[in-house]
N, C-alpha and C positions, 0 to 999 in steps of 0.2 A: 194313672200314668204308668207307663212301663219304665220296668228298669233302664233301657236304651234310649229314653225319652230327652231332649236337651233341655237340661238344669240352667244353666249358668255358658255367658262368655265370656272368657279370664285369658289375657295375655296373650289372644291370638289363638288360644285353640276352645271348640265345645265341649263344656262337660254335661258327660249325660248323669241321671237323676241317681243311679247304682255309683259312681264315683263319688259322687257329692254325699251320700248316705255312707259310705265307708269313710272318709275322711270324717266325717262329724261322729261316727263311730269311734275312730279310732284319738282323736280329741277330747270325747268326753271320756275315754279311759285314763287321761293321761293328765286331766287338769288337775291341780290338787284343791285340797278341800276346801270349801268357803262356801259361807251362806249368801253373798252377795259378790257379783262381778260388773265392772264397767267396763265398757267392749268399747277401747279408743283405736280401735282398727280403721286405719286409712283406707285400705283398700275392699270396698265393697262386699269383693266375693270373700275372703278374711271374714268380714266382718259377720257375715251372715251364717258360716260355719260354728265360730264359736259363738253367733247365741245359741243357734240349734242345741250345738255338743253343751252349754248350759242348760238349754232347755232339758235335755237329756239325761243330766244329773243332777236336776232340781236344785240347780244355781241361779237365783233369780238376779237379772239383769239389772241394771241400773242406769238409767237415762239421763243425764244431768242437761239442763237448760244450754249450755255451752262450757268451753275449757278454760276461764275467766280462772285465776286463782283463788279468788271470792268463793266460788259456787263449786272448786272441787275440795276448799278447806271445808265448806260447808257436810259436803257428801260425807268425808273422811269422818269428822265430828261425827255425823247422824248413824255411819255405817262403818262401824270400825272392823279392820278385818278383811274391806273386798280387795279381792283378786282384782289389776289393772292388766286387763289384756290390750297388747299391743302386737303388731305386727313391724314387717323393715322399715315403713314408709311413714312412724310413728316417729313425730318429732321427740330430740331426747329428752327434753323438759318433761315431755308426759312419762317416756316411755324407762326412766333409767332405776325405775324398780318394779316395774309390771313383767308379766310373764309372756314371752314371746310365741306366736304363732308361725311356725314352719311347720309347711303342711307337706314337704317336701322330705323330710326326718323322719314324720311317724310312723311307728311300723305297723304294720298291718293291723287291724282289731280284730278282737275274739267273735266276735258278733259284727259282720259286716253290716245290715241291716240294725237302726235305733231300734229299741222300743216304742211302741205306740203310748205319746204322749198324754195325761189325763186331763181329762179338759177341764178340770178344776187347779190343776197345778198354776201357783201362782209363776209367771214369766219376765213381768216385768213390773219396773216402778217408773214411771213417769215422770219428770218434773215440768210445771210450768216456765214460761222464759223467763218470768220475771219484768218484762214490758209494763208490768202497772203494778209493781212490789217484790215481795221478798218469791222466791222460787216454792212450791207449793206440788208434795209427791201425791202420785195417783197410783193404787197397784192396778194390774190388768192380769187376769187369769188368760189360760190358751185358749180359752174356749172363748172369751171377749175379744181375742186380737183376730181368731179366726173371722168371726163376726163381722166384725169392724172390716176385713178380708172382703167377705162375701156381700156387702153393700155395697161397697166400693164397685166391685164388678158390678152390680146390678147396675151404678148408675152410666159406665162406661160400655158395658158390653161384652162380650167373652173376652179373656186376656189370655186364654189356653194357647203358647205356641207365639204369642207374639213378644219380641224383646223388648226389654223396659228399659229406658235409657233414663237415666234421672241426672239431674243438677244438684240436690238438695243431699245432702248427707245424712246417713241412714241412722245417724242418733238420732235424729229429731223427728218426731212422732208422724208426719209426714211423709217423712221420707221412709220410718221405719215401714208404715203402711204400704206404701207404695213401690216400694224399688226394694223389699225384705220380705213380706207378706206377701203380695202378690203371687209370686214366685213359690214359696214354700206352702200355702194354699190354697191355691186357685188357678195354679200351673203356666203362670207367667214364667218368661225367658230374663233374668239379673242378665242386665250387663254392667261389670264390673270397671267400665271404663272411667277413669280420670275424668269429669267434666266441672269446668267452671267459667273459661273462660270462652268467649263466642269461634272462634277456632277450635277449642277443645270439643265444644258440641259440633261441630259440626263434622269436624273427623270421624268421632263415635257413629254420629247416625250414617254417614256414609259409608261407613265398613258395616253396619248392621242389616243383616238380609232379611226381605220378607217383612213382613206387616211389623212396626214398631209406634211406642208410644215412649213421647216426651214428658218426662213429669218434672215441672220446674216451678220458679216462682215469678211475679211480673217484674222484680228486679232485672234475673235473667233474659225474661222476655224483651226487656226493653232494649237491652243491651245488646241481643240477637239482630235485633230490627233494625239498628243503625248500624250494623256491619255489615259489609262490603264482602256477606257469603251466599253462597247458593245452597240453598237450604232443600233437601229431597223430600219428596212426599210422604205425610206420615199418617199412620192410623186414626190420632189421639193424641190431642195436646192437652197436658194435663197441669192447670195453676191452684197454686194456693197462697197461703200465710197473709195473704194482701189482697183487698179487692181489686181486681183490674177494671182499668178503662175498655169502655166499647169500644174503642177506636182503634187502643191495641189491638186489643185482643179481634178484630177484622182484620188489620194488618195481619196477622199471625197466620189467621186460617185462609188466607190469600194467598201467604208466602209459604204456606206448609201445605196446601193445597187436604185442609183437616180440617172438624171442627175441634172448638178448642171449649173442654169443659173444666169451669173452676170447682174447687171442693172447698163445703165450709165445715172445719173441726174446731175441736179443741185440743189440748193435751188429758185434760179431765172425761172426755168421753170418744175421743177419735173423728175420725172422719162422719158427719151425720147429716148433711145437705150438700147439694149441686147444684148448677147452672149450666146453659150453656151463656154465656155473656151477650154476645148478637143479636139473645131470641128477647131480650129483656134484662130490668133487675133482680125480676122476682125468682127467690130462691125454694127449691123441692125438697121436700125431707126425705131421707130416704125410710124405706119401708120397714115399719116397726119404729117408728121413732114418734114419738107426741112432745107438743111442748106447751104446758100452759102457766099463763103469765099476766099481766099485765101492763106489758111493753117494756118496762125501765125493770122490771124484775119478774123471775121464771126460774123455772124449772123442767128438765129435759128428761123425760122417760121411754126407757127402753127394755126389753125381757133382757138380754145383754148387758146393760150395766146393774151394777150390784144396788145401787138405791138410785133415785133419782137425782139431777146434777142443775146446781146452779149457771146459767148462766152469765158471764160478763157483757155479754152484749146487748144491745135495745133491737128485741123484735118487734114488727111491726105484721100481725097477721095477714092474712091475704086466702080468706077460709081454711080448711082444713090441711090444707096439703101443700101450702105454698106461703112464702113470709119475707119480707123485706130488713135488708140490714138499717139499722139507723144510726150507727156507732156503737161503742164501750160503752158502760157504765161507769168506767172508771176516768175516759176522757170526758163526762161532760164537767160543765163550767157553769158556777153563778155569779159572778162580778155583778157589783152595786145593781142588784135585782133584776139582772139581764142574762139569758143561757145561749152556751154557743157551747161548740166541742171543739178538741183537739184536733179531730179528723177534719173540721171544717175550715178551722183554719190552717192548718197542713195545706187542704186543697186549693186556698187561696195563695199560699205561697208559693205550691208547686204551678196554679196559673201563672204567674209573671214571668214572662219572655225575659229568657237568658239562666234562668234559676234551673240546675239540675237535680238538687237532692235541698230538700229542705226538713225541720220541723219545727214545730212548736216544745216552749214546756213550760211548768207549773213548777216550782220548785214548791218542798216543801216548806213549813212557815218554819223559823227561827227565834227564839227571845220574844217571843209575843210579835214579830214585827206580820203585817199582810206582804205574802209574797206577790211576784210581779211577774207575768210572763215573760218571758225571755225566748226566742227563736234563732234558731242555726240554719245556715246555707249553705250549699256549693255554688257562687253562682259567678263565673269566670268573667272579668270585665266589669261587674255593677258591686258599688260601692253598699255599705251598711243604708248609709242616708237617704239613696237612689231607693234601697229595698223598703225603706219606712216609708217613706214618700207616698210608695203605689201601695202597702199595705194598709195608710189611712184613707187612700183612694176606695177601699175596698169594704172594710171592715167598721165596725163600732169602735168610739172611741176607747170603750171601756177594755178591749181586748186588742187594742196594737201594741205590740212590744215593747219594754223597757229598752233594748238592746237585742238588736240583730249581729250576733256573732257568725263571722263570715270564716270557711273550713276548706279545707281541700278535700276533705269527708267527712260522711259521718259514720260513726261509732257500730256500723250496722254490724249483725252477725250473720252467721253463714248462709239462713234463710230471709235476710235482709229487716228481720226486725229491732227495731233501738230500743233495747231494756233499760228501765227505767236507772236505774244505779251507772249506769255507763254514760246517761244523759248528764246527770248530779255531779261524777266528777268533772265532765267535762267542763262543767258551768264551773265549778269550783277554781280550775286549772285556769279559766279566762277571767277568774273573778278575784284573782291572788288569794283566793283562801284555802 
């Protein structure tokens, strides 16, 4: 890319690739020292400066599952010592002893131009969500995140020149990949715009020129599709964290007039399969990746990661090159010698006319006693009893509910997942204990 090339769209104006290189310049001169950093930076383009300017002075990153007080006293414990960087848009709770980012103050650097980073330099630590236990770090060298970069495009298509508009917040592995990486390897256009709510996106993409991709989740999706906006044509609609429906996701590339390709990762190995949804269930690995197993347990190899990586998920082959999801390992279920999963019945709940968000859960056992599923809803209008009713319509005796706990929401985080510890209190909180 040339110096003049456009980096980044931040607050209404372009910055090209020589501006964004001297700021991150002039950032790693100025951070002080520490073996680790957590980049609580609100605002995208913020946020993607100082990892670089970390990457730059071999300050490895720190990814925590989300900003739960749990999981950043956890961080603190594990890594004492890092540097909280925050930027203005950094609520104070996080931000009232981290080091501020004004990129507006720095003065010039010595070196306008980084050094060329070593692709063994380790960059980041990853944590799992926590969705099915305690949070679990992964490191990832430059040279695996570039990687992890360069599939991605494989599976999408050139992303040189076109702007990435995302939903998903750039801690989360996901998003780090796609709306951070992209951009910084593969010469994708950040845009730094605010997006969360169905308004917010859709201001971003209609101030975004020229060929853009949406990189969001099916929460947001869904959320798009029932408002009352005119949505512009886009390059690349890009889902994850959650399998979507066929039927969204048609909706989607009807109303975005795109197709719409989902990505399947982990936090433990990154982005490593796609789909296009439309064309089928069956999901593609991307190239360089193997995985072999025996459906309920595997192992995922790649030149790229450092040993091979267990899976939590149940593959279902589909020859060489292509595999079917069939859930967790950690959602399946054996009640009095009969197996069902979480995701199945999630899916059942999410069937019943009127129910907007729902799930199941499994608590863990107590005092010797067998726990008892227990499920949460949002579902406006229909009563607990009304919900049990069509769910023994539905299901085995053995897996309907103790108690349907009825919500105004649920517990979800920023990429619409429910971590498991976030379920437990909830249950605890409706259960007076």
């Amino acid at each position: 890319m040339s110096p003049d090339s456009p980096f980044a769209a931040h607050r209404g104006q372009t910055i090209p690739l020589q501006r964004f290189q001297a700021q991150v310049a002039a950032l790693a001169e100025h951070l002080p020292d520490a073996p680790y950093a957590v980049n609580f930076c609100e605002d995208r383009y913020h946020f993607c400066v100082a990892f670089a300017a970390c990457l730059a002075r071999g300050i490895v990153t720190l990814a925590p599952p989300d900003r739960s007080p749990r999981n950043l006293a956890l961080l603190e414990q594990g890594y004492p010592g890092a540097l909280r960087l925050i930027d203005g848009a950094t609520p104070c709770a996080l931000g009232a002893d981290g080091y501020r980012i004004d990129l507006g103050t720095l003065p010039p650097p010595a070196h306008p131009v980084p050094a060329t980073i070593p692709p063994e330099r380790l960059a980041l630590i990853a944590f799992t969500s926590g969705s099915t236990g305690e949070p679990q770090a992964h490191a990832k060298t430059w040279a695996s995140l570039c990687q992890s970069a360069r599939l991605i495009e494989q599976a999408l298509g050139s992303v040189r020149g076109k702007r990435i508009v995302a939903t998903v917040p750039p801690q989360h592995m996901y998003g780090l990949e796609l709306s951070i990486l992209l951009p910084l390897c593969r010469g994708g256009v950040l845009d730094a715009a605010k997006t969360f709510f169905p308004g917010d996106i859709a201001q971003a993409l209609a101030a975004a020129p020229g060929p853009k991709i949406l990189v969001t989740t099916p929460i947001h999706l869904r959320a798009m599709m029932d408002a009352a906006e005119t949505w512009p044509a886009l390059d690349r609609i890009v889902s994850a964290t959650a399998p979507l429906d066929a039927g969204l996701a048609g909706e989607c590339e009807r109303r975005f007039r795109a197709p719409l390709i989902e990505i399947y990762g982990c936090t433990e190995a990154g982005s490593i399969a796609s789909r296009r949804t439309v064309e089928g269930a069956a999901w593609t690995w991307f190239k360089g990746i193997a995985w072999a197993g025996d459906g309920e347990s595997g192992h995922l190899h790649a030149a790229h990661l450092a040993a091979p990586i267990p899976l939590n998920d149940i593959i279902e082959p589909q020859g060489q090159r292509h595999f079917l999801l069939r859930g967790r390992t950690a959602d399946l279920l054996n009640i009095a010698g009969k197996r069902n999963s979480i995701g199945a019945l999630n899916r059942a709940l999410l069937d019943i006319d009127g129910v907007v968000d729902g799930a199941f859960f499994l608590p863990d056992e107590t005092d010797g006693k067998t726990a008892r599923l227990v499920a949460f809803a949002v579902a406006p209008g229909l009563s607990a009893a009304v919900l049990l009713r069509r769910l023994r319509e539905q299901l085995d005796p053995a897996f309907v509910p103790r108690t349907v706990h009825l919500l105004d929401a649920l517990p979800r985080n920023e990429t619409g997942k429910l971590p498991r510890h976030k379920l437990a209190e909830l249950l605890r909180e409706r259960s007076g204990g």
